[in-house]
C-alpha positions as CSV (number, residue, x, y, z in Angstrom):
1,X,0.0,0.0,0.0
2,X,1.7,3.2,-0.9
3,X,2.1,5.6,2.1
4,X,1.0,9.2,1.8
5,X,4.9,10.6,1.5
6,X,4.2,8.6,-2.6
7,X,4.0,10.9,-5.3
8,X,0.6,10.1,-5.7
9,X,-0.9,11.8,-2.3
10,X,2.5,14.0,-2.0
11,X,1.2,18.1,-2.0
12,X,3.6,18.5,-4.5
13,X,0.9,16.7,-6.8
14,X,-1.6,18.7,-5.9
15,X,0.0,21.6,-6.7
16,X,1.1,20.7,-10.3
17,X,-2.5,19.8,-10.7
18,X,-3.6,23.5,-9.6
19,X,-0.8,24.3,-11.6
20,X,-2.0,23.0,-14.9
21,X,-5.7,24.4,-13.8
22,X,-4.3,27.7,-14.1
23,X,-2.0,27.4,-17.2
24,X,-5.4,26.2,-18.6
25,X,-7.1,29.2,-17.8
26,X,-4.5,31.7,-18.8
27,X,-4.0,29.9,-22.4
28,X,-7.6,30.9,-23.2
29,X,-6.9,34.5,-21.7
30,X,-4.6,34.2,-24.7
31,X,-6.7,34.1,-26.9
32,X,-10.0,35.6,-26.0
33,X,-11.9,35.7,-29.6
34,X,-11.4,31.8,-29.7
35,X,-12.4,31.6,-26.2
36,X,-15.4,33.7,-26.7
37,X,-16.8,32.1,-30.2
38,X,-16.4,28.6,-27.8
39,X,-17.8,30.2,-25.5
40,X,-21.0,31.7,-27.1
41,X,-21.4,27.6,-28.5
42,X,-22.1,26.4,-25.4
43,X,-24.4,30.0,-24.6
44,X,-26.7,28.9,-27.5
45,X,-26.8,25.4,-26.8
46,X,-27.3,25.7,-23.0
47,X,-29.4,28.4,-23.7
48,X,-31.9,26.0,-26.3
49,X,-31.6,23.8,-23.9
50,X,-33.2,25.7,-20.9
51,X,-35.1,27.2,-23.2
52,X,-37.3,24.4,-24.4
53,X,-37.0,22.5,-21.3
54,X,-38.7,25.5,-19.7
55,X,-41.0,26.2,-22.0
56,X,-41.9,22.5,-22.3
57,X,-42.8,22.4,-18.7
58,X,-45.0,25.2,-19.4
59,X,-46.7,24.1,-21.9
60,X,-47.2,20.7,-20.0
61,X,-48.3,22.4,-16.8
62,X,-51.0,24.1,-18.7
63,X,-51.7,20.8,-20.8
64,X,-52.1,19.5,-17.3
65,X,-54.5,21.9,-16.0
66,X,-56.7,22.1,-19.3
67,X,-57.3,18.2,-19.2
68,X,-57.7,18.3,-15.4
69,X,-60.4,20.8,-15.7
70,X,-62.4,19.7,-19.5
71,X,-61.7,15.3,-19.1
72,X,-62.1,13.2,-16.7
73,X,-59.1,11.4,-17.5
74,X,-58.0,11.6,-13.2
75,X,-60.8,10.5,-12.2
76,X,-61.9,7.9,-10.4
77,X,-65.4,6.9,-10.1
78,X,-66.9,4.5,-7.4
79,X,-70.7,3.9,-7.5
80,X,-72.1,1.1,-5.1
81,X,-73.4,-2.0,-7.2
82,X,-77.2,-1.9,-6.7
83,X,-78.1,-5.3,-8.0
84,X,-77.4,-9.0,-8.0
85,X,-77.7,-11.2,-11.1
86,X,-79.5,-14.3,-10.8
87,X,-80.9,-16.6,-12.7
88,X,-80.3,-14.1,-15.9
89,X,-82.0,-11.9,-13.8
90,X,-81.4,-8.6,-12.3
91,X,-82.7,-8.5,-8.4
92,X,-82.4,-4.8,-6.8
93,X,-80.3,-4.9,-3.4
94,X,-81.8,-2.4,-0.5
95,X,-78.9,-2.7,1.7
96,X,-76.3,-0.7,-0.8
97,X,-74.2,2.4,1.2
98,X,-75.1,5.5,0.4
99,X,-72.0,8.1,0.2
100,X,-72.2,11.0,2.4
101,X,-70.0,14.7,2.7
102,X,-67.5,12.6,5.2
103,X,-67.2,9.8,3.0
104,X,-66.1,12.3,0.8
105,X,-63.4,13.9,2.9
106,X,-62.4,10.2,4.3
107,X,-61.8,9.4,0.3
108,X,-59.9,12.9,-0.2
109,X,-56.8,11.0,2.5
110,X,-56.5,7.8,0.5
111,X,-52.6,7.7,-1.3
112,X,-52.6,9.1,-4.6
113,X,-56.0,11.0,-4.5
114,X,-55.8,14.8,-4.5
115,X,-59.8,14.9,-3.7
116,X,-62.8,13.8,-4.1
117,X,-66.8,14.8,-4.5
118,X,-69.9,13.2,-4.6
119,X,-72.8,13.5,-6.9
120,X,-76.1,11.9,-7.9
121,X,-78.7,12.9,-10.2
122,X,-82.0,12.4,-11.5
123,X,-84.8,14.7,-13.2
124,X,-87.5,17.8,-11.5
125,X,-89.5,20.5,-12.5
126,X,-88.5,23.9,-12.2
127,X,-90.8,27.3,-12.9
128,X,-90.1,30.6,-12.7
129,X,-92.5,32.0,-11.0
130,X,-95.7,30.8,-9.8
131,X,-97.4,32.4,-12.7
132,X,-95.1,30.6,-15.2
133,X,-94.9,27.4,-16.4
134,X,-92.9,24.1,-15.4
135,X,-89.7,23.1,-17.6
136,X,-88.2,19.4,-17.2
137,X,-84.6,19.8,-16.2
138,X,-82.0,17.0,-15.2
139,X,-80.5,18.2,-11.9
140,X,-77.6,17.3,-10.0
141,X,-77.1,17.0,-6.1
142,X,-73.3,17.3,-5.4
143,X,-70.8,19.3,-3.1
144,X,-69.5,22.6,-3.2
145,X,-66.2,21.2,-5.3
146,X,-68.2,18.8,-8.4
147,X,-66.8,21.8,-11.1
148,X,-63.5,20.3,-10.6
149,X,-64.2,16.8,-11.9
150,X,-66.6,17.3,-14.7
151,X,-65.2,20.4,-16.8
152,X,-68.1,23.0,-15.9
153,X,-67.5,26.7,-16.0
154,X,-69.4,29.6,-14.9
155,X,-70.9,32.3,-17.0
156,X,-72.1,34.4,-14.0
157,X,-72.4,34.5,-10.5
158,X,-70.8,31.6,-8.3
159,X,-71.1,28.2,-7.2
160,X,-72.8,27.1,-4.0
161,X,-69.7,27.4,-0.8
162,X,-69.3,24.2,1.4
163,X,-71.0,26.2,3.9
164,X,-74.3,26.6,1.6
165,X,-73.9,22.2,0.9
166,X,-73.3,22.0,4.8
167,X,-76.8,23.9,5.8
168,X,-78.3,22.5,2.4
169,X,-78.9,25.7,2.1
170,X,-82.3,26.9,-0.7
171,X,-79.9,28.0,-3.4
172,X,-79.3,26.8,-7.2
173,X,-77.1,26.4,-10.1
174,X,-79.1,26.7,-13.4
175,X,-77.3,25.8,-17.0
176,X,-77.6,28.6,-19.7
177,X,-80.4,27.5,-21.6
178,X,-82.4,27.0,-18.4
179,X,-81.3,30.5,-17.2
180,X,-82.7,32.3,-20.6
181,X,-85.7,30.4,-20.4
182,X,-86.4,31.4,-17.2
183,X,-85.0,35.3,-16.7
184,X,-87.1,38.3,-17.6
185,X,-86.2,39.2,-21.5
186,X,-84.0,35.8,-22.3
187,X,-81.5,37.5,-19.9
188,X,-79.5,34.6,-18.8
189,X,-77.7,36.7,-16.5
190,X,-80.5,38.7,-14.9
191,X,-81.6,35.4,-13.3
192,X,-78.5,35.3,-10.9
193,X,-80.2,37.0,-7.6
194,X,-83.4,35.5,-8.6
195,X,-86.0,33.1,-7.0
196,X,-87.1,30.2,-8.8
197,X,-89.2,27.3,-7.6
198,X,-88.0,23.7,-7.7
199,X,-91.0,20.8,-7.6
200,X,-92.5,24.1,-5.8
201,X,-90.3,25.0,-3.6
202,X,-88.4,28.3,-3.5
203,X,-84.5,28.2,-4.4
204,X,-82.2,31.3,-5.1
205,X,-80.1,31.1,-7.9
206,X,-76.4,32.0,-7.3
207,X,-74.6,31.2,-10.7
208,X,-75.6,30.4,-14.5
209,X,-73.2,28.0,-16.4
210,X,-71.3,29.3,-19.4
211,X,-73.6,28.6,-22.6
212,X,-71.9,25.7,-24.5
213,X,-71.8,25.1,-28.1
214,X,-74.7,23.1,-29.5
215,X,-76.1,22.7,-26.0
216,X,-79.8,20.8,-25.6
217,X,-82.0,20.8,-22.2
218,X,-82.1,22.3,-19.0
219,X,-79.8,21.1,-16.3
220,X,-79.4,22.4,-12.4
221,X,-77.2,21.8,-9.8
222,X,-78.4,21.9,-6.2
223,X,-76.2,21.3,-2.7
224,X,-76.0,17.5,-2.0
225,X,-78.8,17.4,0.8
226,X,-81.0,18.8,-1.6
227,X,-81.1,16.3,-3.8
228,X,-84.0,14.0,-1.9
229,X,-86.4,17.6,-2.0
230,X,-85.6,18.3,-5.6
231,X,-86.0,14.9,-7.0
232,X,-88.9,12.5,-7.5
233,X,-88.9,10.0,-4.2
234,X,-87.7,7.2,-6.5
235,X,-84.9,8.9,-8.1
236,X,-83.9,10.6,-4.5
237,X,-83.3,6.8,-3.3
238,X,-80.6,6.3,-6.0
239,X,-76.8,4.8,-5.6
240,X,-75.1,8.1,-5.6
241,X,-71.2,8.4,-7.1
242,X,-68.2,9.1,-5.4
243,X,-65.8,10.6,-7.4
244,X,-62.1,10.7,-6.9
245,X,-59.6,13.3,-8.9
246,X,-56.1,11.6,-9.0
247,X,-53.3,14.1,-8.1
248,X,-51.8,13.5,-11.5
249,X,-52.6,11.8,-14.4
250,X,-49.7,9.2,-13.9
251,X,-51.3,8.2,-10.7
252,X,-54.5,7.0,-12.2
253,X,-53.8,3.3,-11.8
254,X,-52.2,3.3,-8.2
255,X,-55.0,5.6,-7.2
256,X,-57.7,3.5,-8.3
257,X,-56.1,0.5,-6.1
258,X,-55.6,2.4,-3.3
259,X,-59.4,3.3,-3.6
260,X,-60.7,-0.4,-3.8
261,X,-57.9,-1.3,-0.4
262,X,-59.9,1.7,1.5
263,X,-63.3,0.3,0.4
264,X,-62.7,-3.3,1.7
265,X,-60.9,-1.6,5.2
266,X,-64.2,0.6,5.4
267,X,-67.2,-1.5,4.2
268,X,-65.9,-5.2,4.1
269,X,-65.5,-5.9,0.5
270,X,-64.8,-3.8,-2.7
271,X,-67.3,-6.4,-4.4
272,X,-69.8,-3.8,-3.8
273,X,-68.7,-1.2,-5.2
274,X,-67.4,-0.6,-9.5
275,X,-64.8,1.1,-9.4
276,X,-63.9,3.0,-12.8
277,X,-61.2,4.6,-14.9
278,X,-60.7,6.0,-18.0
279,X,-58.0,3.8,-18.1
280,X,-57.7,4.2,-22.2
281,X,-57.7,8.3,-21.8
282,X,-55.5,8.6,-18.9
283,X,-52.8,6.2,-20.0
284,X,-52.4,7.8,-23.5
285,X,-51.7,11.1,-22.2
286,X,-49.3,9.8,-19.4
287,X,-47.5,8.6,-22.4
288,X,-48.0,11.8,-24.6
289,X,-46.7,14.2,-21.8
290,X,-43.3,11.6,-21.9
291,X,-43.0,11.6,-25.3
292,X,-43.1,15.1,-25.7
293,X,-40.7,15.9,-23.0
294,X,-38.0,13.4,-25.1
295,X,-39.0,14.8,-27.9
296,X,-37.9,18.7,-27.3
297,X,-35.4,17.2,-25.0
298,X,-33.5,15.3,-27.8
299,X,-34.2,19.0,-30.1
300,X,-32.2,21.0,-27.6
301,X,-29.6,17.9,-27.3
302,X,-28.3,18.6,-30.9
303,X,-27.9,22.8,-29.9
304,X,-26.0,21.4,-27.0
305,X,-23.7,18.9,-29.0
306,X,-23.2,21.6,-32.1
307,X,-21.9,24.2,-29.2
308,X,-19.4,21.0,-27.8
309,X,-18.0,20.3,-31.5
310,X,-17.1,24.0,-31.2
311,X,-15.7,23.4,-27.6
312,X,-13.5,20.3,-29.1
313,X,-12.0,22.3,-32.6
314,X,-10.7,25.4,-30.4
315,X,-9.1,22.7,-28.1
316,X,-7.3,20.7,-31.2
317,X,-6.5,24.0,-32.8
318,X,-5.2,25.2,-29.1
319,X,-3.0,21.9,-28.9
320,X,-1.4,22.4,-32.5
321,X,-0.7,26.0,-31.9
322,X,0.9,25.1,-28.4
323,X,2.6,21.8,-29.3
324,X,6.2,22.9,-28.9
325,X,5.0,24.2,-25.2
326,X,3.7,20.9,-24.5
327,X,6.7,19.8,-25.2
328,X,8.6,22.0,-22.4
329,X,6.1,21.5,-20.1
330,X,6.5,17.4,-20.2
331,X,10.7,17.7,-20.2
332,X,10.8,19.8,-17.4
333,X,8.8,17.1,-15.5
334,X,4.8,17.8,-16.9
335,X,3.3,14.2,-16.4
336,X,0.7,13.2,-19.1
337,X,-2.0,13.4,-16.1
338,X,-1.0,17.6,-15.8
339,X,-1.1,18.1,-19.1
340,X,-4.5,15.9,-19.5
341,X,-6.0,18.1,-16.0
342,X,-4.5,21.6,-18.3
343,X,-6.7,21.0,-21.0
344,X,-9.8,19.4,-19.3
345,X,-9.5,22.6,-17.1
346,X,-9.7,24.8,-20.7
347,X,-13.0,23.1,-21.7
348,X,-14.8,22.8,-18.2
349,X,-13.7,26.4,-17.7
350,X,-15.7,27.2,-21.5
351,X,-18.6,25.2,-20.6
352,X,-19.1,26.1,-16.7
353,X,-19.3,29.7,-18.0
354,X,-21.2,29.7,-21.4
355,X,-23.8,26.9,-18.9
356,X,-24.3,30.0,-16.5
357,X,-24.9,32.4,-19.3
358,X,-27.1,30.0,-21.4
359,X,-29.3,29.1,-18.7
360,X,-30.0,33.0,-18.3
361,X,-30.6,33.7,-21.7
362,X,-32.5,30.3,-22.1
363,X,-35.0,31.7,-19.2
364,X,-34.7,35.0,-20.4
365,X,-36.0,33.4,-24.0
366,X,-38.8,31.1,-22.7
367,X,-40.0,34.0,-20.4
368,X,-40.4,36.2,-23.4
369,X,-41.7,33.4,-25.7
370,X,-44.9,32.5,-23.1
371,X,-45.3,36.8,-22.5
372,X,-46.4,37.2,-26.5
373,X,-48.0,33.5,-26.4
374,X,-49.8,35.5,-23.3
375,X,-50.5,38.8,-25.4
376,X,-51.4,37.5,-28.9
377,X,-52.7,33.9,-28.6
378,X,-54.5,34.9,-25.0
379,X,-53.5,31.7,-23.6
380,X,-52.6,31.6,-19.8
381,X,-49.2,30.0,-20.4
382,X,-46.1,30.6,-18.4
383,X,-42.6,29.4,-18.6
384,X,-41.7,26.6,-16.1
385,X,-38.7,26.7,-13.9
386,X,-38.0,23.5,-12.5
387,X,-35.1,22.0,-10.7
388,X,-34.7,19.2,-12.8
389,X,-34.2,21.9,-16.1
390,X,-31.6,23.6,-14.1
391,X,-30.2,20.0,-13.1
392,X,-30.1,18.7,-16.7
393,X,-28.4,22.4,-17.9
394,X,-25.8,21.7,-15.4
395,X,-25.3,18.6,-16.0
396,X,-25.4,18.4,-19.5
397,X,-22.8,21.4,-19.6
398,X,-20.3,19.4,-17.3
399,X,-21.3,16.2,-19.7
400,X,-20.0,17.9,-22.7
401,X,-17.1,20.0,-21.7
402,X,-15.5,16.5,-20.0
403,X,-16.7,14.2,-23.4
404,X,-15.5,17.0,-26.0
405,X,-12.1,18.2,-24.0
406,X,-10.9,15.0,-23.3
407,X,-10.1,13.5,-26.7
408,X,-7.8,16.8,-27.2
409,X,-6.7,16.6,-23.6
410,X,-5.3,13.0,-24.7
411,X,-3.6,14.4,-28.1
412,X,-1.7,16.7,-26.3
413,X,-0.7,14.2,-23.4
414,X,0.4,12.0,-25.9
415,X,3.2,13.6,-27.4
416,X,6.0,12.9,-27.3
417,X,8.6,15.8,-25.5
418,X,11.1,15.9,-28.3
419,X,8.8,15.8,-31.4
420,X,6.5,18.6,-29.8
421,X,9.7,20.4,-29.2
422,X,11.1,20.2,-32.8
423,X,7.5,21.4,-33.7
424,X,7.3,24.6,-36.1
């Protein structure tokens, strides 16, 4: 075992290495237009890099939030099974559990589940005023939170609060074509503020959904306890729905069986209950958001390797112009391992700057990009910083200077003293 006296672990090495470091970084003091064109290589293709990465992440963030809020594609729906089959017959069960606000909240705490709503709907009547006539609408009975997992948006006015669902509380959501048919003058949104009746029964109406293209019927929400005053008696006894929003489309699957575990811990057995997915949706975007992020990876990849090419030619050019030096430097005692560490200390020095300046000017572009995306295209995109873009910059900088310095680090080591010394 060599002791630490060995040449090896002697200072003296150490400071030939931090020698070579800084013979390194003076030869490219030497000649700063070289240095600066290798330089602004690995500016653009850090910079691309960032760039896209950042504006990919954007891009999937509001991907992410579009889907979340117009597909169901998290979701995970539970509805207790209502029937036997027997003897090719259906037989109704009376004994199925009925889902309830805390079943709701007990759900939201299950691994993988970001939160969860319950909903159950069937059909009523619903006038205007006493002097007007009935209109058939399909209603809904949900929580405060149901907007979140079926894509709804308001035109005017609001949804009902938690508070409203919690004191079941006489207020309603009407869609748009429901609204116009009821308001004074087809005014959909003169009938926020107004009193309608529901099977009779007086309800204030808080929001009107945003009209939808090529929409049919009339449709109302109502809090959750509402549903069995709204609703014919034999719809009001109905399974309802429990619905579960996955916290990310990727946890879909591991959701969904951490859903069925908590339904055989709470009730006995997950038999009783169908548990559903969009298995199909979710699983094709899971795959499309990966995809995508290779995709403009690998496109910011080739900016990156163009800018190390450039790294590599200014190193071979440096180790032609400054073979006879080389030369010196190994007869006075330069091992090949010194001259190797000077000019790995040349290209890590070009890409550890041009990687700090790129990643500025790569944000600097993405955050400009998303501004007129913003402004022109009215989209509600932003660039996404991320600590694994400023990871992969980093490390995709250090990557490069070590892969594309070392081949000239091992031409120069190679010589040998006297021919690099005869060199003209």
């Amino acid at each position: 075992m060599p002791s630490p006296d060995t040449p090896e672990h002697s200072p003296q090495t150490h400071v030939a290495a931090l020698a070579s470091v800084r013979v390194g970084v003076g030869a490219l003091r030497m000649n700063p237009l070289r240095t600066v064109l290798a330089t602004l290589g690995v500016i653009v293709g850090v910079g691309s890099l960032v760039a896209v990465l950042s504006l990919g992440d954007g891009m999937e963030s509001y991907a992410r939030r579009e889907l979340a809020t117009t597909t169901g594609a998290q979701n995970v729906y539970v509805t207790p099974v209502t029937y036997d089959t027997m003897d090719g017959m259906r037989i109704a069960r009376d004994d199925f559990p009925r889902f309830g606000a805390a079943d709701a909240a007990r759900a939201a705490g299950v691994a993988g589940v970001g939160s969860a709503s319950i909903t159950f709907s069937g059909t009523t009547l619903v006038r205007g005023d006493s002097a007007g006539r009935d209109r058939a609408a399909r209603v809904t009975a949900a929580l405060a939170n149901t907007m979140e997992f079926y894509g709804g948006e308001l035109g005017t006015g609001r949804f009902f609060t938690d508070a409203e669902v919690a004191a079941n509380a006489p207020v309603a959501v009407v869609s748009h074509n429901l609204a116009r048919e009821l308001a004074p003058g087809n005014d959909a949104k003169a009938l926020v503020g107004r009193t309608v009746l529901f099977r009779g029964a007086p309800r204030t109406v808080v929001g009107v959904m945003k009209a939808r293209e090529n929409e049919e019927g009339f449709a109302a929400y109502v809090p959750l306890p509402a549903g069995a005053a709204v609703m014919a008696p034999g719809e009001a006894d109905r399974a309802r729905m429990l619905v579960l929003r996955a916290a990310t489309v990727e946890q879909v699957d591991s959701a969904r069986a951490a859903t069925e575990r908590w339904l055989a811990a709470r009730y006995g057995s997950a038999d009783r209950f169908d548990v559903a997915t969009d298995k199909a949706r979710s699983r094709e975007m899971a795959r499309g958001f990966l995809i995508f992020k290779v995709f403009m990876g690998a496109i910011a990849g080739i900016s990156l390797l163009v800018g190390g090419i450039g790294i590599m030619n200014v190193l071979l050019a440096s180790v032609t112009e400054r073979t006879r030096e080389i030369g010196i430097r190994k007869a006075v005692g330069a091992r090949r391992r010194d001259i190797v560490l000077q000019f790995l200390a040349e290209s890590v020095a070009i890409t550890g700057s041009g990687s700090l300046l790129g990643l500025l000017f790569g944000l600097l572009v993405a955050f400009a990009v998303t501004a007129v995306m913003r402004a022109t295209l009215d989209v509600p995109m932003y660039a996404g910083i991320s600590l694994s873009t400023l990871a992969v910059a980093a490390f995709s900088a250090i990557i490069v200077g070590l892969t594309f310095g070392t081949y000239p680090a091992l031409r120069a080591a190679r010589l040998s003293p006297i021919d690099a010394i005869r060199h003209e």
